[in-house]
N, C-alpha and C positions, 0 to 999 in steps of 0.2 A: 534682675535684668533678664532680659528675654534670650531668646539665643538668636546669634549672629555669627560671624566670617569670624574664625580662629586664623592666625597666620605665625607658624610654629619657623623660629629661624634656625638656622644653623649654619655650619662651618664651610667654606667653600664644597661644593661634588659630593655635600652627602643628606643631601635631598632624598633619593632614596633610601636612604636607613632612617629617615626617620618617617618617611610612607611606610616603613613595614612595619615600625613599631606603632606606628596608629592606626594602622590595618589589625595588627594584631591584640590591640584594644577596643576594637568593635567603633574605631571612628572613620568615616567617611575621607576620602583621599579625591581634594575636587582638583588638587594642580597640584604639581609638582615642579620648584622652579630648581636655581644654578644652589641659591641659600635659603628656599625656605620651601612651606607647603601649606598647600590650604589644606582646612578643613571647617568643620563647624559646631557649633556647640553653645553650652551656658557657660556663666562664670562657675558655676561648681564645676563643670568639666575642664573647663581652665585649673581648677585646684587640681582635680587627677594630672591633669598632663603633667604640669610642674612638679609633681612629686615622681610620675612613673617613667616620664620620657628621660632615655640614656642619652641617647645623639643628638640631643638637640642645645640651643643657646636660649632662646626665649619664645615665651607664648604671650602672643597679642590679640586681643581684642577689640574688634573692630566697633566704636563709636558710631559713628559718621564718616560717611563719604559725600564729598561735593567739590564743585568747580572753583575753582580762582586763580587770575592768571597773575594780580598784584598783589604785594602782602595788605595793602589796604582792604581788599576783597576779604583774602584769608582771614584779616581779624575779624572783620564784620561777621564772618558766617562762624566763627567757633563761637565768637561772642553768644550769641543766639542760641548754643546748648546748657540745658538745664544743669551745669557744673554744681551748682546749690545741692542738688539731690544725691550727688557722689560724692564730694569730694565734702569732708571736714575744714570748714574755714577757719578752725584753728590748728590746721594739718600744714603740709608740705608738699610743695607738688617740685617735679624735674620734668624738662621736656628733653627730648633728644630727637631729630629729625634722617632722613634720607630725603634729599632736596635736588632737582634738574631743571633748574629753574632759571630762563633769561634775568630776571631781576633779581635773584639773591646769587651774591658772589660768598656770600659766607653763611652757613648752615646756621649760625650763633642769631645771625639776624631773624630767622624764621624761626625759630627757640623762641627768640624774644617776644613774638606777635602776637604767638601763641601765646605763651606764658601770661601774658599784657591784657590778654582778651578775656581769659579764663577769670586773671585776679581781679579785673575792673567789672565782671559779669557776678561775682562772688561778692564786689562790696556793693554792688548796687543792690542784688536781694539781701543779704543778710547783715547789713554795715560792714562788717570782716574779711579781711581777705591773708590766702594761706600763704606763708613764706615760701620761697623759692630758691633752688641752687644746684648743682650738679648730683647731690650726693640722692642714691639708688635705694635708699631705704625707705621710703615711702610711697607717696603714689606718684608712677610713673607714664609719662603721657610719650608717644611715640609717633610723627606726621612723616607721613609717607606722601610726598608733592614732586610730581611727576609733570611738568609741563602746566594746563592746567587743571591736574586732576590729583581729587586730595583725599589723604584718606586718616582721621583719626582713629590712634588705638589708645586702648590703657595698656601697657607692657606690665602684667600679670607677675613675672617674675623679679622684676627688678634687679636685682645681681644675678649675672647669669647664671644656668643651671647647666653649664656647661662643666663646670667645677664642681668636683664631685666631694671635695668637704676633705678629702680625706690625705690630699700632699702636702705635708706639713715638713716632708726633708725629700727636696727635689733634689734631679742628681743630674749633669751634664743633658742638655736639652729634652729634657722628658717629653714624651707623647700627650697630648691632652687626652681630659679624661674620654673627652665623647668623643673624639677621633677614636681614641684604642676602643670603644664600646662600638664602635663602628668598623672598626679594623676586626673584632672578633666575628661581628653579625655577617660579615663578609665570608667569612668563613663556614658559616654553617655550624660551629661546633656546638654539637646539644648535648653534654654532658656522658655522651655514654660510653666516652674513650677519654683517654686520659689528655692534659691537657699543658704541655710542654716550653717552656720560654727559657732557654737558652742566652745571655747576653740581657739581663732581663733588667737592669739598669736601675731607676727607685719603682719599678715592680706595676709602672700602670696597668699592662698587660696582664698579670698575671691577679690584680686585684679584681681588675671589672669583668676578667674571666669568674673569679669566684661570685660577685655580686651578684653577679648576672642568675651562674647555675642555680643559689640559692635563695633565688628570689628577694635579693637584697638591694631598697630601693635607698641610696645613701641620702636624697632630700627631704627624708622620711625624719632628721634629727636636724633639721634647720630651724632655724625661730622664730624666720622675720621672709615674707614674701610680699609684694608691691600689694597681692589682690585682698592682703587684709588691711589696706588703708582705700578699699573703694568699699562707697556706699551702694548697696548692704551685702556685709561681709558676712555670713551663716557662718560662725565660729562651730557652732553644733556639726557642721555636713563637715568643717573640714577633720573634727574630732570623729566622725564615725570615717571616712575615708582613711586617715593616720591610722584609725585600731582597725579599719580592713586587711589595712597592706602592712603592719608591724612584721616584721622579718623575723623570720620565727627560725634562727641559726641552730644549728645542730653542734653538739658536743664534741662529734668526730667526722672527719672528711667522708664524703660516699664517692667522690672522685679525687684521682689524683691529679693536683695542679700542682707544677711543679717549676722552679724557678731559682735558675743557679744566674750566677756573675764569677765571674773572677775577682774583680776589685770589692772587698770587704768593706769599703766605703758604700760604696753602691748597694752591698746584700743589707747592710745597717738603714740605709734610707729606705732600700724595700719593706724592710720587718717593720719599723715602724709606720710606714704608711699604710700597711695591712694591717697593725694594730690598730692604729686612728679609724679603719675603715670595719673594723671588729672580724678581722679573715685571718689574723695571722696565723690559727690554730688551725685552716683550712688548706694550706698552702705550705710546699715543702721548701724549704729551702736551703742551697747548697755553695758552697764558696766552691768554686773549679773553674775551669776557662770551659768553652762549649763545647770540646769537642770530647772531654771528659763528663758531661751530663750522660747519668743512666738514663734508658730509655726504659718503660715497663714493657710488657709485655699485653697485646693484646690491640685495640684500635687507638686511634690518637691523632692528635695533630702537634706538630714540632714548626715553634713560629719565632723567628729572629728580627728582630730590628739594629741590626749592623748601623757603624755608623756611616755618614755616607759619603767623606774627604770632602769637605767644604772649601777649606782653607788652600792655598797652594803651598805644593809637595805631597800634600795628606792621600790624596789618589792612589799615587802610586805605592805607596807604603800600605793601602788596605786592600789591592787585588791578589796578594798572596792569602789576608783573611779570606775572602767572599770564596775563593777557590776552595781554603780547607773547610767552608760551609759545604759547599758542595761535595766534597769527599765523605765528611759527614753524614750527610744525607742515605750515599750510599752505601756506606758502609754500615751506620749502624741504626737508622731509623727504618728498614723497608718492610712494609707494610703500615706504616705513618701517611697524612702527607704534612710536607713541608709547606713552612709560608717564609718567606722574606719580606720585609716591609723596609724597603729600600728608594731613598731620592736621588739614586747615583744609577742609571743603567748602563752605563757604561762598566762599570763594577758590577753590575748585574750580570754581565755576560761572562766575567772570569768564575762565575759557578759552576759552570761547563755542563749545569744540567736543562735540558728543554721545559721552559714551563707550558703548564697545559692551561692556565688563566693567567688573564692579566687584570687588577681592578683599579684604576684611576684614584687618588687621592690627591690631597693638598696640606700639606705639612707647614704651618703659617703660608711662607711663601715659597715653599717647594712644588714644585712636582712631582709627584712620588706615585708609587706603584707599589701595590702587594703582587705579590708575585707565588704564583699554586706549582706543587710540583708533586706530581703524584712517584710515591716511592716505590716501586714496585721493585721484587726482588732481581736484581740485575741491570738496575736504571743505567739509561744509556747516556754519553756524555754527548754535549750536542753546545755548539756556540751561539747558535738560530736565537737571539734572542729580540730581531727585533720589532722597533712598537712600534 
């Protein structure tokens, strides 16, 4: 296939983390929206993306674009592309749509037309036509219809690459993986300080910190991706891209990542998700409550994700925590900085220390904040916290 519109999705407000991670693989950044980003490219660069992009949920390829206000329109016109040439008519196809559209009241209906036009286009050229159903492990087709403007893709990844393969013992609402690869890129932190997660719960943070440093691309051990059920799949490119980027792990740590909890449940699901992710030997870890985490000596960042009193009564019982973060801070991290990744500001403010950034996220349906705090020796206490 020739090269076309890439449109790389991801998780609500982190658009740009995945502009920088495609800036910083030499791809072009034409838009940046609320959940995704263009760019452009071939399907072999759709293979890079899917294995190298951290922050993101999926990479689509854009088909065809065209007009239609009815779903009679919409079928006539997908009908009319050459599906024979891509798609295996003893294969599988799944459609999934985003649809704003006067005449569909349900997204299932424009699946279907889709779906109807492809399989009726398929037994006309070749008598055969492919089965069809929800399930993400084949080829995946994705209609983006907006009014009356339509845009097919192939969705490249098919299970999202948002999951990063490697939590296999979750613990009390863990961080997604590309949030937290997105929570650290927020940061800045380049390996040359040591790398501190307090509270560190089944260890996301502290795992996609080590991935990251050691150039560890975890979709790099996956089996199955949507773009090796589109015609013509170059099994050859995606075996020389695999042995480009094979993770070439080191023996012994060259930085310290370090990752305490309190609850032995939770240090148990981190070791093993850092096993699963081949980091456990990379990453220290320590049973304490936070405020007992060693700090090294030398540059660093110190990053908590407290929990944020959801529940009612849970408020008030966690603004004596978020305060002794804050005394924390001062007392024994200065010359660190501090990050809280917190969906509670109101508990943000019983830290008593002034943040000097604030970075918007979205936690499913939270709003949340990372919150910067630069440690200097003598930090001053300040309740100005707010957004």
């Amino acid at each position: 296939m020739n090269s076309s519109e890439i449109v790389i999705t991801c998780l609500p407000k982190l658009g740009w983390a995945v502009a920088e991670e495609l800036e910083s693989l030499n791809f072009p950044v034409i838009e940046i929206g609320h959940q995704s980003v263009k760019t452009e490219g071939t399907m072999v660069d759709c293979m890079q993306l899917n294995l190298r992009l951290r922050c993101a949920n999926r990479v689509l390829f854009l088909i065809e674009s065209f007009t239609a206000v009815h779903p009679d329109r919409l079928y006539k016109q997908v009908k009319k592309l050459t599906w024979e040439s891509w798609i295996d008519p003893k294969g599988y196809i799944s459609i999934s749509s985003f649809v704003n559209n006067d005449y569909i009241r349900d997204n299932r209906f424009a699946n279907l037309r889709v779906k109807d036009a492809i399989v009726d286009r398929m037994q006309s050229e070749t008598g055969q036509r492919p089965d069809s159903g929800p399930e993400l492990d084949a080829t995946v087709i994705f209609l983006h219809w907006i009014e009356n403007k339509c845009s097919l893709y192939f969705d490249t990844s098919g299970e999202t690459i948002s999951k990063h393969g490697y939590r296999k013992y979750p613990h009390k609402a863990p961080l997604h993986e590309s949030l937290a690869a997105s929570i650290i890129r927020a940061t800045q932190w380049d390996g040359k300080g040591a790398f501190i997660n307090p509270m560190c719960g089944s260890g996301t943070l502290a795992i996609e910190a080590a991935l990251m440093h050691y150039d560890i691309y975890p979709e790099i051990w996956r089996k199955n991706f949507s773009f090796m059920h589109i015609n013509p799949y170059d099994y050859k490119e995606w075996a020389l891209l695999k042995n480009e980027y094979s993770p070439k792990i080191p023996g012994k740590p060259t930085v310290k990542i370090i990752a305490t909890d309190i609850s032995g449940r939770a240090l148990d699901a981190a070791r093993n998700n850092a096993r699963a992710a081949g980091v456990d030997h990379l990453i220290e870890f320590h049973k304490c409550s936070f405020e007992r985490t060693i700090i090294p000596l030398g540059e660093g960042i110190v990053i908590l994700n407290p929990e944020y009193g959801q529940r009612m009564g849970e408020e008030d019982s966690l603004e004596e925590v978020y305060g002794e973060i804050g005394d924390y801070f001062k007392q024994k991290c200065a010359g660190k900085t501090g990050y809280i990744f917190t969906g509670n500001l109101n508990l943000a403010k019983k830290v008593g220390l002034k943040a000097s950034r604030r970075f918007e996220f979205m936690n499913a349906k939270l709003d949340c904040r990372l919150l910067k705090y630069e440690l200097y020796s003598g930090s001053t206490r300040s309740s100005d916290l707010s957004d």
